[in-house]
C-alpha positions as CSV (number, residue, x, y, z in Angstrom):
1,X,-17.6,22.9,-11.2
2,X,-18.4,22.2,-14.9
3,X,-21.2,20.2,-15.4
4,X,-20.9,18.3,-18.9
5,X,-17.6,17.6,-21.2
6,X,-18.1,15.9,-24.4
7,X,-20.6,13.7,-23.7
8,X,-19.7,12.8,-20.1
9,X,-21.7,14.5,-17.3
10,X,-19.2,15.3,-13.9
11,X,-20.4,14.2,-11.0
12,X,-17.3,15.2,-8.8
13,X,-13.8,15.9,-9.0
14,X,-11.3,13.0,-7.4
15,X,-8.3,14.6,-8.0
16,X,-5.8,17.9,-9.5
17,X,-2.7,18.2,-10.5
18,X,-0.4,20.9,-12.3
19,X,-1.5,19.4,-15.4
20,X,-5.6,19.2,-15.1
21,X,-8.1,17.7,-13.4
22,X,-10.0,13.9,-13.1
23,X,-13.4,14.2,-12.6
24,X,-15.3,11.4,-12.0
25,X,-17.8,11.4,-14.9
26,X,-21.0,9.3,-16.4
27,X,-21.2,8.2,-19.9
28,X,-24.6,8.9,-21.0
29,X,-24.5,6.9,-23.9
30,X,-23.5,3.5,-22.5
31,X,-24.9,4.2,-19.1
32,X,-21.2,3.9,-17.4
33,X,-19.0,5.3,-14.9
34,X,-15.8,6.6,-16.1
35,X,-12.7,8.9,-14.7
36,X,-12.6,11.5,-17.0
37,X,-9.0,13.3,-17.2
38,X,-8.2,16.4,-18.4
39,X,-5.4,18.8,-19.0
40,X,-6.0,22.6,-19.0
41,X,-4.2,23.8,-22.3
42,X,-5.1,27.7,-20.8
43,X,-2.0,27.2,-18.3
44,X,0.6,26.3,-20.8
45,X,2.2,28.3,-24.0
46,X,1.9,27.3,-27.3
47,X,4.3,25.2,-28.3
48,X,4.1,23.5,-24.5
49,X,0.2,22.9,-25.2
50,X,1.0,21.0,-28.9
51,X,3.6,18.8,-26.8
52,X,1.3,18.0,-23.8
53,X,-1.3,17.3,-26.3
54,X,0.5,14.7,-28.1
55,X,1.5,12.9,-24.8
56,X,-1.6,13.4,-23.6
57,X,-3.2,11.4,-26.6
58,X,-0.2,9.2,-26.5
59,X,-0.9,7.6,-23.5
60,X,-4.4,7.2,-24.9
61,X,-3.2,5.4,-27.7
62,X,-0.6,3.0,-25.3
63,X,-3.5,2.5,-23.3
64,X,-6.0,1.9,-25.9
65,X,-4.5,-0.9,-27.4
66,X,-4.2,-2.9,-23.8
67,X,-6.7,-4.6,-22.3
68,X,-5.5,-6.1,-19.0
69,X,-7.2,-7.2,-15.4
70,X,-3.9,-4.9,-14.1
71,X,-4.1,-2.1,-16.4
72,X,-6.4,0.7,-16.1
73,X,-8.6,0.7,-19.4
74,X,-8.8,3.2,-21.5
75,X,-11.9,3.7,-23.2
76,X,-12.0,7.3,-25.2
77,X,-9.9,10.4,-26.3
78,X,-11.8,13.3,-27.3
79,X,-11.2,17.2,-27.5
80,X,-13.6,20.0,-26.8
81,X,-12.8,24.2,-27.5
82,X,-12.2,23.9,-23.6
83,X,-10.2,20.6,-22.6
84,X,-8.9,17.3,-24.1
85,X,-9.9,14.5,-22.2
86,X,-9.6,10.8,-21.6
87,X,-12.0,8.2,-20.7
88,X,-10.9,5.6,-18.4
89,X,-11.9,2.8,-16.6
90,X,-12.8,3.9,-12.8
91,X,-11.0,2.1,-9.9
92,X,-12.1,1.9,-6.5
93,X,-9.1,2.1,-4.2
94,X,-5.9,4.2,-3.8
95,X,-2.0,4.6,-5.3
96,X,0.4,2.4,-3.6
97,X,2.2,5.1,-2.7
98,X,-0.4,6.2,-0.4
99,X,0.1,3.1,1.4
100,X,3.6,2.9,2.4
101,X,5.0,3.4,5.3
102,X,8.2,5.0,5.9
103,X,11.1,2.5,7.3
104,X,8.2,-0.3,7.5
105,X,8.7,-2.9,5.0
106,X,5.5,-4.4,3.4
107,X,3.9,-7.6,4.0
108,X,5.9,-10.3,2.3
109,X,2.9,-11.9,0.5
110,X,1.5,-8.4,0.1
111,X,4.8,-7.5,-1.6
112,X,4.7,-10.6,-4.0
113,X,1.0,-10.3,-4.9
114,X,1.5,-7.0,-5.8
115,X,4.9,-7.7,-7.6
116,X,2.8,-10.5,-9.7
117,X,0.1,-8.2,-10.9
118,X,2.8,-5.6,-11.9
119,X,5.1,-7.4,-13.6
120,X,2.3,-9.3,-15.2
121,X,0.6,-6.5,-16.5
122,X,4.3,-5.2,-18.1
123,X,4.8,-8.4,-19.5
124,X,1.4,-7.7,-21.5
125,X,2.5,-4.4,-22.5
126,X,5.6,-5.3,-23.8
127,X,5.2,-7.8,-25.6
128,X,2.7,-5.4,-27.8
129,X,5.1,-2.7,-27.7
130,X,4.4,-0.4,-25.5
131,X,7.1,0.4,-22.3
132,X,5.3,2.4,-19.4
133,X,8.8,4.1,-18.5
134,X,7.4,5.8,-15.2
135,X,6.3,2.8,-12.9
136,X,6.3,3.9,-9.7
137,X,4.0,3.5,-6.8
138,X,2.2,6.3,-7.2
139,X,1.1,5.1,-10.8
140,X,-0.1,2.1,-9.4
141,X,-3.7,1.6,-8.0
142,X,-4.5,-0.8,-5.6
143,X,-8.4,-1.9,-5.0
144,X,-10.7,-2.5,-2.3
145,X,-9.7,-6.0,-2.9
146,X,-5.9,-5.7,-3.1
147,X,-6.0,-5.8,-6.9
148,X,-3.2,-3.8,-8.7
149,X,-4.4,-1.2,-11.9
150,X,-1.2,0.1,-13.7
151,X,-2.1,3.6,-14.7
152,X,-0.6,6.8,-16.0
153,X,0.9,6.0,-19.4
154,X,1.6,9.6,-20.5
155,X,4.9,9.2,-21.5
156,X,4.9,5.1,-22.6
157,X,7.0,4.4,-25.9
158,X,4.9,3.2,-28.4
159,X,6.8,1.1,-31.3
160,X,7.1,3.3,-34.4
161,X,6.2,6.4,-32.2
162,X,7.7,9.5,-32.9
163,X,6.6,11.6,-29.8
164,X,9.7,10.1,-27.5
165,X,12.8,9.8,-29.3
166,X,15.9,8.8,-27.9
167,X,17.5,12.3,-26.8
168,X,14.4,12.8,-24.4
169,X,14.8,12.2,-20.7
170,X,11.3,12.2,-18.9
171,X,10.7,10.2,-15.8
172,X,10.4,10.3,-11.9
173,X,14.2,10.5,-10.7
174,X,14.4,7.8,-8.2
175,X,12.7,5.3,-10.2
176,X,14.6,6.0,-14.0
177,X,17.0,3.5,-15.6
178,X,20.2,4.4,-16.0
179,X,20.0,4.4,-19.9
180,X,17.2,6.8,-19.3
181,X,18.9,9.8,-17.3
182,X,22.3,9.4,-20.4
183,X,18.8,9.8,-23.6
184,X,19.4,6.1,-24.2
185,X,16.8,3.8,-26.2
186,X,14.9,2.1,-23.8
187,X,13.0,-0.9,-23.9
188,X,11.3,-3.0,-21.5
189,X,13.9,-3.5,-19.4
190,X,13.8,-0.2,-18.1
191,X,10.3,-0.9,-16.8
192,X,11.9,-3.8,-14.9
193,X,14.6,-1.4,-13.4
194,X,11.7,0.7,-12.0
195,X,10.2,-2.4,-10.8
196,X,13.0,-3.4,-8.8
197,X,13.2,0.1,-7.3
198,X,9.1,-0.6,-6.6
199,X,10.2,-4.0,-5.0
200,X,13.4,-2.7,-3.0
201,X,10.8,-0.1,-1.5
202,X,8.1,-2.9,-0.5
203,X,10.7,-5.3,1.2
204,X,12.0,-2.5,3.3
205,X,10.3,0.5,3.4
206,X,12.8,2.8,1.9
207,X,14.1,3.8,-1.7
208,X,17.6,2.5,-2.7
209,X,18.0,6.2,-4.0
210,X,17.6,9.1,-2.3
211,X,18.4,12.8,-2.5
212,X,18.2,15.4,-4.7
213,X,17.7,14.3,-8.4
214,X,21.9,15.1,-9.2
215,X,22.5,13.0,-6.3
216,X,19.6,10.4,-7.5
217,X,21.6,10.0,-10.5
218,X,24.5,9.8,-9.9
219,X,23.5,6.8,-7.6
220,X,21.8,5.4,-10.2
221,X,24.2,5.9,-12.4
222,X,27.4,4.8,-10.2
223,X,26.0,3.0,-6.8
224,X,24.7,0.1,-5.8
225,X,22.2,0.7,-3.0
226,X,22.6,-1.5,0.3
227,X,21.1,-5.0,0.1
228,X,17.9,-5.7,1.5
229,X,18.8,-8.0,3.9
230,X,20.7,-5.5,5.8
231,X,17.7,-3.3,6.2
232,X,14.9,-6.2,6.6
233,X,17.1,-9.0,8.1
234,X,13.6,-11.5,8.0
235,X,14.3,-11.5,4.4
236,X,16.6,-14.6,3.0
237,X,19.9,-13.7,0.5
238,X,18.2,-14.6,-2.6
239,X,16.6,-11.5,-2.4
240,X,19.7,-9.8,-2.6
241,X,20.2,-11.6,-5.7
242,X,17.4,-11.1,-6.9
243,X,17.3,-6.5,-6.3
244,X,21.2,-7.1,-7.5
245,X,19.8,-8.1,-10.8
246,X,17.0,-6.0,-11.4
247,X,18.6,-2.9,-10.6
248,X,21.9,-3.9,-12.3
249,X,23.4,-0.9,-14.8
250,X,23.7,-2.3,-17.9
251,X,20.1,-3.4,-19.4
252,X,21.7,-6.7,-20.9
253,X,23.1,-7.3,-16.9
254,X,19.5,-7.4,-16.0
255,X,15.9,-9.8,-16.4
256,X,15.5,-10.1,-20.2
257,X,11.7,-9.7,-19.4
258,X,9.6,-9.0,-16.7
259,X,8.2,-12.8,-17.2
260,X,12.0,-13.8,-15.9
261,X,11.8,-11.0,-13.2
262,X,8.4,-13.0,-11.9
263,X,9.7,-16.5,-12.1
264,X,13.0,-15.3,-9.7
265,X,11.1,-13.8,-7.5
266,X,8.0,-16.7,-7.0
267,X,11.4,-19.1,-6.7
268,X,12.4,-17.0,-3.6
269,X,9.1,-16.4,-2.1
270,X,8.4,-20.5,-2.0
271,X,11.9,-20.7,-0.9
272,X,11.3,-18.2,2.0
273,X,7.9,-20.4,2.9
274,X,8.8,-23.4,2.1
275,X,6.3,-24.2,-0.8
276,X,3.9,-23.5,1.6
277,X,0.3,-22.1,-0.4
278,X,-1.2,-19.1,0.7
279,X,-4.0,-19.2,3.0
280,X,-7.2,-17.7,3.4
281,X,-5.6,-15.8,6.4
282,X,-2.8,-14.9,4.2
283,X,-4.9,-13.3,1.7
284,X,-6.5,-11.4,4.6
285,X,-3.4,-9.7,5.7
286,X,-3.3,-9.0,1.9
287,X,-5.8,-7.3,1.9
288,X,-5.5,-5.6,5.8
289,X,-1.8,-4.2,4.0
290,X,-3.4,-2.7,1.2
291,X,-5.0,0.0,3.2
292,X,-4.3,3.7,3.0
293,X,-2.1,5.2,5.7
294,X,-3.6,8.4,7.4
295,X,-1.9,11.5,5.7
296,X,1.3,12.7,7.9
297,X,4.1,15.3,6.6
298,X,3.9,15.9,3.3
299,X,7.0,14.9,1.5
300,X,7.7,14.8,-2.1
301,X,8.1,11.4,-3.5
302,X,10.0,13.0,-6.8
303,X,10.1,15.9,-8.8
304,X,7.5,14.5,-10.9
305,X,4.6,12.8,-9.1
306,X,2.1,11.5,-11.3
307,X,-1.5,12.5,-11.5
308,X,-4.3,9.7,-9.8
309,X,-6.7,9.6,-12.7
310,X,-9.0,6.8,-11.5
311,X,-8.4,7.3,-7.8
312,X,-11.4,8.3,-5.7
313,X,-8.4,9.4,-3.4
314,X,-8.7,13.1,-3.4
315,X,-5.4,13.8,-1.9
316,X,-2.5,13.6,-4.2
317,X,-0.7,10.5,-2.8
318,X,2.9,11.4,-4.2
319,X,2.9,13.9,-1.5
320,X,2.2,11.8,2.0
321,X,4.2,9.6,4.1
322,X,2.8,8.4,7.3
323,X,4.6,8.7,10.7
324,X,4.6,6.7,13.5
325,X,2.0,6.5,15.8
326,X,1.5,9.2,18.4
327,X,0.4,10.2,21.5
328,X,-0.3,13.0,23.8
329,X,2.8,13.0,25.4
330,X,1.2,14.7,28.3
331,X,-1.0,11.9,29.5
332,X,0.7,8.8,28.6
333,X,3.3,6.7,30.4
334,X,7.1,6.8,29.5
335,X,7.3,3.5,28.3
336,X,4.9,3.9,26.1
337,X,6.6,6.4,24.5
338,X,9.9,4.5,24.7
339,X,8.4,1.6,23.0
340,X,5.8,2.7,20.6
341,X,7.9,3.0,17.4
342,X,9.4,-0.5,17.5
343,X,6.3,-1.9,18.8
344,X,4.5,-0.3,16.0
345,X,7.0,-2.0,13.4
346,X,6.4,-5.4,14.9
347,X,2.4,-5.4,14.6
348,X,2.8,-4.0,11.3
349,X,4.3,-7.2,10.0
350,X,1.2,-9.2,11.3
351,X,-1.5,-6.8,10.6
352,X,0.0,-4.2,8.1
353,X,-0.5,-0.7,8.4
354,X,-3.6,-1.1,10.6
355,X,-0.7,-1.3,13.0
356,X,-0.8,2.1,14.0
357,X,-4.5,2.6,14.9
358,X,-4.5,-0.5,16.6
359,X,-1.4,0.1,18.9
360,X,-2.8,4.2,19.5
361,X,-6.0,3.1,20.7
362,X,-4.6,0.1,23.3
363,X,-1.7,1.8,24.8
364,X,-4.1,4.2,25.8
365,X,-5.9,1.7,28.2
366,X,-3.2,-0.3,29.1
367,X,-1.1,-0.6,32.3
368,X,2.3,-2.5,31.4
369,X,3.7,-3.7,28.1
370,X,2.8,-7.2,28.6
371,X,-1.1,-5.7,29.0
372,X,-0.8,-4.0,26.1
373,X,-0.1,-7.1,23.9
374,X,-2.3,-8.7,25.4
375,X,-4.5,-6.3,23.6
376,X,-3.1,-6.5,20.8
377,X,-3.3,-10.3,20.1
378,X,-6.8,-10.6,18.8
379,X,-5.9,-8.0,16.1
380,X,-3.4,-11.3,14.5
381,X,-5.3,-13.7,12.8
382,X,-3.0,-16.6,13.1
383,X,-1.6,-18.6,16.1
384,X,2.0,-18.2,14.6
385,X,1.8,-14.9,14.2
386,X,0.6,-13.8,17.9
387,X,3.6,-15.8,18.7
388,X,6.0,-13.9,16.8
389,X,4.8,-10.7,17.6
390,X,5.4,-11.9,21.5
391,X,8.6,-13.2,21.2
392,X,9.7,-9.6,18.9
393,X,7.8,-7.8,21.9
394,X,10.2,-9.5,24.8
395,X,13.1,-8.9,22.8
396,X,12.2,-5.4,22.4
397,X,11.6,-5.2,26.1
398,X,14.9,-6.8,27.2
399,X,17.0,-4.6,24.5
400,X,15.5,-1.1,25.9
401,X,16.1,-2.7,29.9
402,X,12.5,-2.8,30.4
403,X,12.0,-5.4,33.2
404,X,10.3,-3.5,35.8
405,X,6.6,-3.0,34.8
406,X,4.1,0.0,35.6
407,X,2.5,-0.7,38.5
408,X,-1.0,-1.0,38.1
409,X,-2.8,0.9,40.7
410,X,-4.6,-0.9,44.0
411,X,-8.1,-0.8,42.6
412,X,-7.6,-2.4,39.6
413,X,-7.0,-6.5,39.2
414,X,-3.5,-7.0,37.6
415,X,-4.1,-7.1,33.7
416,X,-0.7,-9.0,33.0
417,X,2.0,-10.7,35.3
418,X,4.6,-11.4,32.5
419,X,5.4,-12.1,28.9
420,X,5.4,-15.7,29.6
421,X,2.6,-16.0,30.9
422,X,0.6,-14.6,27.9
423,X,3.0,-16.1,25.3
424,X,1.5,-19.5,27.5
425,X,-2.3,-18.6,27.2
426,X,-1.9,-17.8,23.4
427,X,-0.6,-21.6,22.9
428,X,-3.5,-22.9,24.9
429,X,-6.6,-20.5,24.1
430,X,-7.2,-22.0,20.4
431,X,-7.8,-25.8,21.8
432,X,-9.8,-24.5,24.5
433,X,-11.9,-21.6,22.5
434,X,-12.9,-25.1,20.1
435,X,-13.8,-26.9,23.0
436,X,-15.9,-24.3,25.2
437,X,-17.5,-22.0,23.3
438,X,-19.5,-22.0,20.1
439,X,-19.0,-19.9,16.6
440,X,-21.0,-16.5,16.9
441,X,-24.0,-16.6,14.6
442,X,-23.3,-15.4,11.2
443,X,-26.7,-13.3,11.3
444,X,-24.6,-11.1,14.1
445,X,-21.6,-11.0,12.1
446,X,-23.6,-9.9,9.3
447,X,-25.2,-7.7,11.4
448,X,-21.8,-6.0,12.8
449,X,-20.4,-6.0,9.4
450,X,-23.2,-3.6,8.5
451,X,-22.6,-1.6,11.7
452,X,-19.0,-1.1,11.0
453,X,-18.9,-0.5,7.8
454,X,-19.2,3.0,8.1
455,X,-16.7,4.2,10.1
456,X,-13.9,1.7,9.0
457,X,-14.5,1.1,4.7
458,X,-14.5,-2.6,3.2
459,X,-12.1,-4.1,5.4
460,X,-15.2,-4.1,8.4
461,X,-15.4,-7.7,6.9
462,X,-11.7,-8.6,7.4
463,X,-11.8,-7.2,10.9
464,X,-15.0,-9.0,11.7
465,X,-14.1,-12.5,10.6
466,X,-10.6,-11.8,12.5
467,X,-12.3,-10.8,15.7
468,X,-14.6,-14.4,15.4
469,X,-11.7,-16.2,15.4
470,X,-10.3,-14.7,18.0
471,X,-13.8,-15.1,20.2
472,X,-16.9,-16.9,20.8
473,X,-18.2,-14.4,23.0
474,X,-20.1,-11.8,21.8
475,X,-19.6,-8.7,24.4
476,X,-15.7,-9.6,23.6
477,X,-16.2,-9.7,19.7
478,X,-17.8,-6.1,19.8
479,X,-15.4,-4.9,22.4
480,X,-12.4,-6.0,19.7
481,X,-14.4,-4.6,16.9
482,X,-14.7,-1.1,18.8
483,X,-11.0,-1.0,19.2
484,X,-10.5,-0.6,15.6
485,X,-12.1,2.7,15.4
486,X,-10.5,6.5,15.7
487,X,-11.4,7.7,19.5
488,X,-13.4,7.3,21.8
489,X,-16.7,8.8,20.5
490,X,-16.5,6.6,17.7
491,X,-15.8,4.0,20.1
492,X,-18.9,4.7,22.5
493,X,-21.2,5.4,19.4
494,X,-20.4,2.2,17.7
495,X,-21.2,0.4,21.0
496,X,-24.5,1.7,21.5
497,X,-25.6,0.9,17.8
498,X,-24.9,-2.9,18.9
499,X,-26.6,-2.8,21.6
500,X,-23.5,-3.1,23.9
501,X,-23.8,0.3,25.8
């Protein structure tokens, strides 16, 4: 690995792509850490390298001139005999694309918070001329803290630019405007077409167009895709409207502004809660959604995924879906098996994609269905929502016939007699949990927070202050905290470090 460009020194690489490569680089000058992206003219001919030049140092100048909480920042161009490069701001976190789930919707408030920041962040840019034209989720960043970064803005229109005149079609398939696919003008409704295609995908975990990138157009172009509703049926008709509107052909049939885009869709959300404010336990599951999802087939998100400059995710993200959670078939119970994938959908609409490590690591220890929610129940934060997940659970049960349990073996005491009966002790345990037991010391949880950390990132703190909620006992607390981790080693190691083993 090189070890100086310009005046940046490279500490590592985070990412490559066909284009170059983002290092992850320290400005010597100003004593600051920077992603440092690059594009290796030696791969391309001639007249390709003048091109990828000037959109190169385009999106240096569309990025320049913005300086937003949800835009990456960028801070320098520069070009060496060997490389051009830009400085950027570096961001802690992921792409939203490495996030998703296939066929899981989002998080509601996850969906909205990350809607805001977008849409936010384009109403900045727009209204100083500059139109991203390539928002997808893999160009946007999310932080440790559930904080969206808008990046990549290699092909942006600049006002008065020459470098993209109308005649030019670049973009990622699924997520271009229709004006964009016939060499149209564009302006920044196109960015709110791509946005609606970002919010179709949050509220139900799949794109409204799919297929190769004739077919993708020709939907585009000529379809409507299916309203939300009759994929996420949680969700209420005005966002129907709302997808209806944002995706509509015509850009004069759509929001005049991402501004109006916002407003429509805050309206629904308050609609869909009531007015109700978010909570601290909302902003928790926030936070628990925007989590990576552990790499599963590789499957391209378009025929042009963008590069991750500013990532510290190594793997490309445009290129990983997650599946649903598995088991050795070999040694687990058939209903298990049976159940896991709608099971797996249910949690993740308490706990986000956690879901999937959580329900892995309890179906392997429990003995009916009714046990293994059981075990799943500290993992939701909220009274409401342990109730939900049970009553989704029994319905789930009585749809696939499962009435008759596993019978759990002579020497061990029956973990679970029925859905009712836990449904019951989840109504009762909060008023009796106040009035038994005391909070757990925050010198412990500081203590476990520090212990955790390691093997589970920044959301050790969200798990911890979950798990305290959920109990005032402090063998139970680190049992629930062990449950979040990979396998069993992990498991055992953690609980010796504590002092539990």
């Amino acid at each position: 690995m090189i070890e100086q460009i310009g005046k940046y020194r490279i500490d590592s690489i985070l990412g490559t792509g066909a284009m170059g490569v983002v290092y992850k680089a320290y400005d010597l000058n100003i004593a600051r850490v920077v992603a440092l992206k690059t594009i290796r003219a030696e791969l391309f001919e001639e007249h390709q390298e003048t091109e990828l030049v000037a959109r190169f140092k385009n999106e240096a100048q569309a990025s320049g001139r913005l300086t937003h909480p949800n835009i990456v920042q960028v801070y320098d161009y520069g070009e060496t005999p060997e490389t051009t490069y830009i400085a950027m701001e570096f961001v802690e976190g992921a792409s939203l694309n490495s996030m998703l789930v296939a066929g899981t919707p989002m998080d509601l408030n996850a969906t909205i918070l990350c809607m805001t920041q977008l849409l936010r962040a384009l109403e900045y840019a727009h209204a100083r001329g500059v139109v991203h034209r390539d928002i997808k989720p893999a160009n946007l960043l999310i932080t440790t803290d559930a904080q969206v970064k808008v990046t990549d803005f290699g092909i942006a229109r600049i006002e008065s630019s020459t470098l993209t005149q109308v005649g030019s079609v670049i973009g990622t398939p699924s997520y271009m405007s229709p004006e964009q696919f016939s060499g149209e003008s564009v302006d920044g409704r196109t960015d709110v077409f791509a946005s609606g295609v970002v919010l179709y995908q949050l509220l139900t975990g799949s794109r409204p167009f799919v297929g190769s990138a004739s077919t993708v157009m020709h939907q585009i172009m000529n379809q409507m895709p299916k309203n939300p509703t009759e994929l996420n049926s949680k969700l209420s008709k005005t966002f129907d409207q709302i997808i209806c509107k944002a995706l509509a052909k015509r850009p004069e049939d759509r929001y005049p502004s991402a501004q109006a885009f916002l407003g429509a869709l805050t309206d629904a959300h308050l609609e869909y809660t009531g007015g109700a404010a978010l909570t601290d336990e909302d902003n928790e599951r926030t936070i628990l959604a925007f989590q990576p999802s552990k790499p599963g087939k590789n499957l391209r998100e378009g025929s042009l995924p963008g590069e991750q400059a500013g990532s510290t995710r190594r793997t490309d993200p445009a290129f990983i879906q997650t599946q649903p959670a598995t088991l050795p078939t070999a040694t687990v119970a058939p209903w298990v098996l049976e159940i896991m994938p709608e099971l797996q959908i249910a949690l993740s609409t308490q706990v986000g994609p956690m879901a999937k490590l959580l329900l892995r690591n309890s179906a392997a220890q429990a003995v009916d269905v009714d046990d293994l929610c059981k075990k799943l129940l500290p993992h939701i934060p909220s009274e409401n929502g342990r109730l939900q997940f049970l009553e989704t659970a029994r319905a789930i049960k009585k749809k696939m016939g499962i009435s008759t349990l596993t019978p759990v073996p002579a020497t061990k005491p029956p973990m679970a007699t029925s859905m009712n009966s836990v449904i019951g002790a989840v109504q009762s345990s909060s008023t009796a949990m106040s009035s038994t037991q005391l909070p757990l010391d925050q010198a412990l949880l500081d203590a476990a927070e520090q212990k955790l950390t390691p093997y589970i990132g920044p959301i050790a703190k969200v798990v911890i202050k979950r798990a305290a909620k959920a109990t005032a006992n402090r063998h139970e607390f680190f049992r629930i905290l062990a449950e979040n981790l990979a396998t069993e080693k992990e498991r055992l190691r953690f609980l010796h470090e504590v002092g539990e083993l």
